[in-house]
C-alpha positions in Angstrom: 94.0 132.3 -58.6 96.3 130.3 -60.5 98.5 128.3 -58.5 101.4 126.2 -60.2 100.8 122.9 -58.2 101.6 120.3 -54.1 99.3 120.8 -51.4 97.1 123.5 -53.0 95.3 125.2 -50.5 98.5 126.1 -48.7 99.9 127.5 -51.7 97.6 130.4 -52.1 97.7 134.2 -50.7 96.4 137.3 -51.8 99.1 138.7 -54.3 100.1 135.7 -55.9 98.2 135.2 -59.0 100.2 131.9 -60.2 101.7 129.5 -57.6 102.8 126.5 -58.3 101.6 123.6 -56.5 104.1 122.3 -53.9 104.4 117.9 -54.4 105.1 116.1 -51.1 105.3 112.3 -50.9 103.6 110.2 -48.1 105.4 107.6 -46.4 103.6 104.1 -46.9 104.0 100.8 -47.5 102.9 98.3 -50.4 102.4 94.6 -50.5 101.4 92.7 -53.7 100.2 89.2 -54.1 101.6 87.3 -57.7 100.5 88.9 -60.7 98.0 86.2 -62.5 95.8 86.4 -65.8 91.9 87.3 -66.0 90.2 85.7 -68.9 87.2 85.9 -70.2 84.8 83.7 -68.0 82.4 82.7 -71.7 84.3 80.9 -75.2 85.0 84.4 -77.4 86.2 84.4 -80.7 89.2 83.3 -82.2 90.5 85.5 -84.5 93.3 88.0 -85.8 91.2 92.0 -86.2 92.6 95.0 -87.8 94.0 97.9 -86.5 93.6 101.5 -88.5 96.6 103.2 -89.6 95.3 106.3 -86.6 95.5 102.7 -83.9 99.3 101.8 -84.4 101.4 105.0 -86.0 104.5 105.0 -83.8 103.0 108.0 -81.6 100.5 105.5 -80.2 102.8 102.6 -79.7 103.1 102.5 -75.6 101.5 102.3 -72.6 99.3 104.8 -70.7 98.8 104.4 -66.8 95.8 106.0 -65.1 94.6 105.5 -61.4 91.2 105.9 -60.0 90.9 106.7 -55.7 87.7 105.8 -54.1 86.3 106.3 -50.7 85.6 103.8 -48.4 81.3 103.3 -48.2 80.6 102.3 -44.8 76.9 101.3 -45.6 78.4 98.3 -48.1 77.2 94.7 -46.5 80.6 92.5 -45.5 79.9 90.1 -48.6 80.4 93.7 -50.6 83.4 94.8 -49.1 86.7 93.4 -51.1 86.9 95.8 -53.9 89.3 92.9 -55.2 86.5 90.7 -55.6 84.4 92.9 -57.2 86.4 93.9 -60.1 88.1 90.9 -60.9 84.2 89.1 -61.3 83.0 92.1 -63.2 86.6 91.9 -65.4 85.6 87.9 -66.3 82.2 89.1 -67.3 83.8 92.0 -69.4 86.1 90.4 -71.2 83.2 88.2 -73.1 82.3 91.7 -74.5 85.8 93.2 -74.8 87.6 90.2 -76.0 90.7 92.0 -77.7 91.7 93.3 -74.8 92.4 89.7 -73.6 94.6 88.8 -76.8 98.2 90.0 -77.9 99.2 92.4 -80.5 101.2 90.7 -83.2 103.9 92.4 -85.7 102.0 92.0 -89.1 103.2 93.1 -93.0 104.6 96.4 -93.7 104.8 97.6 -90.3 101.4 97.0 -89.6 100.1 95.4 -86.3 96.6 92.7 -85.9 95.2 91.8 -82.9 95.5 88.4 -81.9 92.2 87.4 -80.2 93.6 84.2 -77.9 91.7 84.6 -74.9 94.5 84.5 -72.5 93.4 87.1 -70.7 94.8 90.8 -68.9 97.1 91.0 -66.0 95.6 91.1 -63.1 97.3 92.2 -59.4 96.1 92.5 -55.8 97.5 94.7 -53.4 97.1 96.1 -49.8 99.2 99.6 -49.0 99.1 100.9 -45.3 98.0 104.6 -45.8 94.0 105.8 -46.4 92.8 108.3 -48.8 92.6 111.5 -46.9 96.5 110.9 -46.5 97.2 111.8 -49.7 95.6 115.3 -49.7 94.9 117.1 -53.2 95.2 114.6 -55.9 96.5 116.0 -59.2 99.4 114.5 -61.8 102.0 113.0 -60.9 100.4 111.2 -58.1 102.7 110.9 -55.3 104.8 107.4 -55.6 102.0 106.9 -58.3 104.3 103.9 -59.7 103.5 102.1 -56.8 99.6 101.5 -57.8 100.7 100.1 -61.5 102.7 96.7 -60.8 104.7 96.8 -64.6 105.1 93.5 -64.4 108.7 92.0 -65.7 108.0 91.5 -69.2 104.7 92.9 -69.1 105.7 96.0 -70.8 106.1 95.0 -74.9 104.0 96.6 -77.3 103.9 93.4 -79.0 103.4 89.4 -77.7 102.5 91.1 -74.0 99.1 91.4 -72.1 97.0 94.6 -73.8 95.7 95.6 -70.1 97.4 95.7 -66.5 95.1 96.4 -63.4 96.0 96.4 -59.9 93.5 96.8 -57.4 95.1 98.1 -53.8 92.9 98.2 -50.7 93.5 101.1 -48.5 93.3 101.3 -44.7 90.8 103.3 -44.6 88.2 100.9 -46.7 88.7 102.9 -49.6 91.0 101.7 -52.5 93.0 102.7 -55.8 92.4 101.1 -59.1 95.8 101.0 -61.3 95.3 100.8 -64.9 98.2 100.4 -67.5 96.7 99.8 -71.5 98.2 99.6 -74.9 97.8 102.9 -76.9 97.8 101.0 -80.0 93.8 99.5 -78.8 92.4 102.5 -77.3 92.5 106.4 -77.0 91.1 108.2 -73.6 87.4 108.0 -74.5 87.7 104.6 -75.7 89.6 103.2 -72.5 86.7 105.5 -70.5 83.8 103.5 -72.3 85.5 100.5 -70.8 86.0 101.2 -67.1 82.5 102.4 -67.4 81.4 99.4 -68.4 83.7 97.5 -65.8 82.6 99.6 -63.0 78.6 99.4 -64.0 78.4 96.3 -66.2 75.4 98.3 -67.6 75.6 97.2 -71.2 73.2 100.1 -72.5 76.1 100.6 -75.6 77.2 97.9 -76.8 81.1 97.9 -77.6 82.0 98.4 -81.0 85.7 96.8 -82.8 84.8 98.0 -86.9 88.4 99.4 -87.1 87.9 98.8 -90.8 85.8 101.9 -90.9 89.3 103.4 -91.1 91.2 101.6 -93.3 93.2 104.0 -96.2 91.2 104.1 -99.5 91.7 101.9 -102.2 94.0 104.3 -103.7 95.6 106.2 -100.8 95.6 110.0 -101.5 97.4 112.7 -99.0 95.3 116.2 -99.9 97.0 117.8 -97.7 100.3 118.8 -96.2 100.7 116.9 -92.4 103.1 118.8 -90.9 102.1 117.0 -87.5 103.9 114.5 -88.7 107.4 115.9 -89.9 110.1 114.5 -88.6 113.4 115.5 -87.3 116.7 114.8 -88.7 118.9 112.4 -86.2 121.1 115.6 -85.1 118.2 117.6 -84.5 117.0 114.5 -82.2 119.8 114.9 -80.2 119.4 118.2 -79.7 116.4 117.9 -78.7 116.9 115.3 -75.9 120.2 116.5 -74.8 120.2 117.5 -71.3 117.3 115.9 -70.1 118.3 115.4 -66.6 118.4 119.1 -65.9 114.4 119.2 -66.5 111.9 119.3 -63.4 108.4 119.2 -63.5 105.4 121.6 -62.2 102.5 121.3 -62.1 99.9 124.2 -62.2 96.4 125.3 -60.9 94.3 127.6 -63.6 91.0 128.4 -61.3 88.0 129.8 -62.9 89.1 133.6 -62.1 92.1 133.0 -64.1 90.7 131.2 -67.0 88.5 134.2 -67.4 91.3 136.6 -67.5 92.3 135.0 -69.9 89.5 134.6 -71.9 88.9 138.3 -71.9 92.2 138.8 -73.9 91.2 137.4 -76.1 89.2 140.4 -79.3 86.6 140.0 -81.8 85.8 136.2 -80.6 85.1 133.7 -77.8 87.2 131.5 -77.3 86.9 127.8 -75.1 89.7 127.1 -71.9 91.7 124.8 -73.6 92.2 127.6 -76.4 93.2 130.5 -73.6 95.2 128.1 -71.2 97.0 126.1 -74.4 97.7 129.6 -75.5 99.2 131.1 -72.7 101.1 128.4 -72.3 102.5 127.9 -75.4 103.2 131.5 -75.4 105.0 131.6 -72.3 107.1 128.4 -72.5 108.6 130.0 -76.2 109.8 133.0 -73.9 111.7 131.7 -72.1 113.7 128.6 -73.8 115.8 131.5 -75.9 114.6 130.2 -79.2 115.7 132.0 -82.3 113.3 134.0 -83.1 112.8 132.4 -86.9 112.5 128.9 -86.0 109.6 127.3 -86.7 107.1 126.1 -83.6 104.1 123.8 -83.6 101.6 123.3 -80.9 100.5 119.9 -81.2 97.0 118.7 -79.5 95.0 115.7 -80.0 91.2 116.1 -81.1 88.4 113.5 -80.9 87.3 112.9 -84.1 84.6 110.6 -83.5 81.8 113.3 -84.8 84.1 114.7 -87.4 83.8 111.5 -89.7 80.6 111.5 -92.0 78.8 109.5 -91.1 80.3 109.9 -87.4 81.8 106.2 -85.9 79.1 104.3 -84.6 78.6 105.0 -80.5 80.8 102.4 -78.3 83.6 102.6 -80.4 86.5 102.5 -78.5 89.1 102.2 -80.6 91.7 105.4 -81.5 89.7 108.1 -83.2 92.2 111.2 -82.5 93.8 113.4 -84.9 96.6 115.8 -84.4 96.0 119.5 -84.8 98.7 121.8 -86.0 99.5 125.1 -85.1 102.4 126.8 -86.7 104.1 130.0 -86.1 107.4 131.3 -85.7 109.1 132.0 -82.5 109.2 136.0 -82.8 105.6 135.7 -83.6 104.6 134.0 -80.5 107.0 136.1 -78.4 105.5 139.5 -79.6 102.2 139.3 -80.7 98.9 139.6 -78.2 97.5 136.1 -76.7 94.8 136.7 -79.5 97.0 136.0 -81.8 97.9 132.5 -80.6 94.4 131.7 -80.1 93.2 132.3 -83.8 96.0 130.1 -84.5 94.5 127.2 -82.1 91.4 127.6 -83.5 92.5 127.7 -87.3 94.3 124.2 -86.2 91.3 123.2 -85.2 88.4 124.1 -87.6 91.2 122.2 -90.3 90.2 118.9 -89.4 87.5 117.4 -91.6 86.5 114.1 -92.6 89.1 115.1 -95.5 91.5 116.2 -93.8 91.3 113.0 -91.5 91.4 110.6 -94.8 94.2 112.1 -96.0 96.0 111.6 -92.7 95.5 107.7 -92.4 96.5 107.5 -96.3 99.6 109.5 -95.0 100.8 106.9 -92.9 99.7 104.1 -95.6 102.0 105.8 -97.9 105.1 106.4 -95.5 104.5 103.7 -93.0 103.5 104.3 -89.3 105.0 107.4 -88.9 105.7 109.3 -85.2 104.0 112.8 -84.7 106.3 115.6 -85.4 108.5 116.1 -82.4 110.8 119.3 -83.7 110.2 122.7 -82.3 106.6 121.0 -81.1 104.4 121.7 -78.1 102.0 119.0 -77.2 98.8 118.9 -75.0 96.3 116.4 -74.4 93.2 117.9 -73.0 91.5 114.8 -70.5 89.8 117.1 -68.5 86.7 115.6 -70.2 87.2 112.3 -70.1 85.5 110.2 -67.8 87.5 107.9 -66.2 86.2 109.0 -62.7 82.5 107.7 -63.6 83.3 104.5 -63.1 81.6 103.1 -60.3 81.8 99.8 -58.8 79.7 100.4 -56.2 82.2 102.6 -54.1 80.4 105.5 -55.8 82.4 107.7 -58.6 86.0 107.9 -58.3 86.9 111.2 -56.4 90.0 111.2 -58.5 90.5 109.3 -62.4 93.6 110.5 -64.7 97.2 110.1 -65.2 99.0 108.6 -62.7 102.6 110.3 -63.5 103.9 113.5 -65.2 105.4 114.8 -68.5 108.2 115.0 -70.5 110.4 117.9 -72.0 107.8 119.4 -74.7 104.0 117.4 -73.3 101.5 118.5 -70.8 98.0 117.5 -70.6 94.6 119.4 -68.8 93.2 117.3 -65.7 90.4 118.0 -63.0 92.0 117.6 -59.6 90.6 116.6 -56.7 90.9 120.1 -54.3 89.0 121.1 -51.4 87.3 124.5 -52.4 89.0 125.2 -56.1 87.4 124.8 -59.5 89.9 124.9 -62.4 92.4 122.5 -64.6 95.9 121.4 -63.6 98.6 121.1 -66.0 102.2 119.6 -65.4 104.7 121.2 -67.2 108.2 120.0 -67.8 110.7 122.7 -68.1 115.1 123.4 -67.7 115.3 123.7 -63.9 116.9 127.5 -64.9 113.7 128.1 -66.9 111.0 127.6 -65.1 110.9 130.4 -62.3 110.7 132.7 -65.2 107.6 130.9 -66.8 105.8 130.7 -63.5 106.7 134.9 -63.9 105.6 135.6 -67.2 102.4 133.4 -67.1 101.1 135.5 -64.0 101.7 138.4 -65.5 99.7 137.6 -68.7 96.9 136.6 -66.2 96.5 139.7 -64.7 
C-alpha cells in the first residue's frame, strides 16, 4: 500500500491505502577532526577544460549532497577496518584519473564557466558519531539530521574559486559508517557522480573516465528549432509570488509499493505506461487540486531525462559530465483537474518521445543565444527520477551501500523518486513539499485515485 513516509512499517494497516511516512530524529552525537585537502597522489595536467552550455546553465549552478550507509563487516582483518583509511587512499589514487574534480571552477567570457585543473585537491573530513546503523530505522529522504554527515565547510560552498567535491567519512559505533558527499552540479549529473563513487569504491578501472565536454559545444552557427518552454522565465512579480510564504510549507514524504504502482498503471487505456509516468502523473495531478489554481493557467511538469543514448552517435561510455535535458509537459490547470490520469500520462510521454538529438542541439544553442538561462520555474512541477542511479553500488569493501541518495528534502514545486531502505516493502519514495493547509487533502485525493 502506499504510505506517505517515518518509520514505515508502523505506518501501515488494512484500510489505509496512502500513509504518509511518519520522520523521527535520533538523538546522537558528532565529532569532526579539521577539514583538509586530498590531491591527487601522481602530477596531472595543468590546464583550463570546457564546460557545455547543458554543464553550467543557472539550473545546474549548486551543490547536490548524497549519503551512502554501510554495515559494519565483521569478517574485515584490523589493518581493514578504518573506513577512513580506505577512502581517502582510494580518493589519492582517483583523483590521477578524475583530475577536474581536484581544480576550481573559474567565471569565464559571457557568462560562461572553465575548469581550472590546479591539483589542489577535494575536501576531505573525518568524523566519528555515537549511534550505529540499525538506530536509524528505514532510510529514505530527508535523512534524519542528514546535515550532520556533510561538513559545508565555511567557505566551501561557492560555485566558483571553491573545492568541486566535499566528503566526509563518519565511523559509526556499530563498525559500520556513512559516506557524506557534497559536488558541484556544474561538473556532473547523477549518473556521472555514480560512475565516480563506483570507481572510488572499486578502483576497478574497466571504463575509463571520459571529460570531451566539447562534444557539446553549440554549432558554429547556433540555431534554436524549437520552442523551449522549460526554460521560460518568470517576470520578477510573478517570482515573488511564487516564493511568498514559504515558511508555511512542510514536507512529506511518501511510500508507492508495487500494489499501488499497479493501480495505477491499470488507469491508464490504450497503452503501457513505465512508474515514473503513473506516479509523476498522479502526482502532478493531485498537487494541481488542491493549490486552488485558476483553472486557465498554464502548468508544466518539468523532469530531467538522460540523454546520453539520445545523441547520435550516443556520448562515449564513462562520460560523466551533465548529459540531461528537461522534458516539458504542458497543460492547463482545468485540464489536469478534470480529465482521467490517462490523460496526464500521454502528456508525460509526448514530453518525452520530444527529445531528439535535435531537439537537444537546439537546446544548448538556446542557452548560447540567451546566455545560461534557469529552467522555467512558473506554474512548473519538477521531478528527478534517481531511483536508478547507482550510488549504492559503491563498494569499498563494506559491501554495497544498504542506502545511497539524497541526504535532505525538497522545496515548494521539486520532488524526486528514491529506493528506500525498508524491511519487507518494495516501491519508490517521493518527498513532497506542500502549504501545511494543503497537504492532508493531497495525501486524500492521491489514495483515492489509487484505489
Amino acid at each position: 500500500m502506499a504510505v506517505a513516509a517515518g518509520r514505515l512499517a508502523a505506518s501501515f494497516s488494512s484500510s489505509a491505502v496512502l500513509c504518509a511516512i511518519p520522520s523521527t530524529t535520533p538523538n546522537f552525537r558528532i565529532t569532526r577532526q579539521p577539514p583538509l585537502f586530498v590531491a591527487p597522489n601522481l602530477p596531472t595536467p595543468r590546464q583550463s577544460l570546457y564546460l557545455s552550455n547543458i554543464d553550467d546553465q543557472q539550473g545546474t549552478r549548486y551543490q547536490i549532497p548524497n549519503l551512502l550507509f554501510y554495515r559494519s563487516d565483521s569478517s574485515k582483518k584490523k589493518s581493514e577496518e578504518d573506513p577512513v583509511k580506505v577512502v581517502k587512499e582510494a580518493l589519492e589514487k582517483l583523483l590521477v584519473h578524475y583530475f577536474p574534480f581536484a581544480g576550481r571552477l573559474r567565471d569565464a567570457d559571457n557568462g560562461k564557466l572553465t575548469v581550472d585543473c590546479t591539483g589542489e585537491g577535494v575536501l576531505f573530513v573525518e568524523a566519528e558519531a555515537d549511534i550505529s546503523l540499525e538506530d536509524f530505522g528505514d532510510l529514505y529522504p530527508p535523512i534524519p539530521r542528514g546535515d550532520d554527515f556533510i561538513n559545508n565547510v565555511p567557505g566551501s560552498e561557492d560555485i566558483t574559486d571553491s573545492p568541486i567535491l566535499l566528503i566526509q567519512v563518519t565511523r559509526l559505533r556499530c563498525g559500520g559508517f556513512v559516506l557524506g558527499l557534497r559536488f558541484n552540479h556544474c561538473m556532473s549529473d547523477g549518473v556521472g557522480i555514480a560512475q565516480f563513487l563506483n570507481a572510488l569504491g572499486e578502483m576497478a578501472r574497466g571504463v575509463p573516465p571520459v571529460w570531451n565536454r566539447e562534444i557539446l559545444r553549440p554549432r558554429e552557427k547556433p540555431t534554436v528549432e524549437f520552442p523551449h518552454h522549460e526554460y521560460d522565465q518568470p517576470t520578477p512579480d510573478e517570482y515573488k509570488q511564487l516564493t511568498a510564504h514559504q515558511d508555511e510549507m512542510i514536507i512529506k514524504s511518501f511510500f508507492f509499493g508495487l500494489r499501488e504502482i499497479e493501480a495505477l498503471k491499470r488507469q491508464v487505456e490504450g497503452s503501457k505506461c513505465t512508474t515514473f509516468e503513473a506516479v509523476s502523473a498522479c502526482l502532478w495531478q493531485s498537487r494541481t487540486k488542491v493549490l486552488n489554481l485558476p483553472s486557465h493557467q498554464d502548468l508544466r511538469l518539468l523532469f530531467a531525462l538522460n540523454a546520453r543514448s539520445r545523441f547520435q552517435p550516443p556520448l562515449p561510455a564513462g562520460y560523466y559530465g551533465n548529459a540531461i535535458s528537461f522534458a516539458c509537459a504542458e497543460a492547463k490547470a482545468g485540464d489536469l483537474i478534470h480529465q482521467q490520469l490517462s490523460f496526464v500520462v500521454n502528456l508525460i510521454n509526448k514530453a518525452k518521445r520530444r527529445i531528439d538529438e535535435k531537439y537537444l542541439r537546439s537546446a544548448i544553442d538556446l542557452m548560447e543565444v540567451k546566455g545560461r538561462t534557469h529552467f522555467a520555474i512558473r506554474g512548473s512541477y519538477i521531478i528527478t527520477d534517481v531511483s536508478k542511479v547507482e550510488y549504492a553500488k559503491s563498494d569499498f569493501g563494506w559491501g554495497k551501500a544498504v542506502y545511497g541518495g539524497f541526504a535532505s528534502g525538497v522545496a515548494l514545486g521539486v520532488s524526486n523518486f528514491s529506493v528506500p531502505l525498508m524491511k519487507d516493502f518494495q516501491g519508490i519514495v517521493v518527498p513532497v513539499c506542500l502549504p501545511s493547509v494543503a497537504m492532508g487533502k493531497f495525501e486524500e485525493i492521491v489514495s483515492s485515485t489509487i484505489k
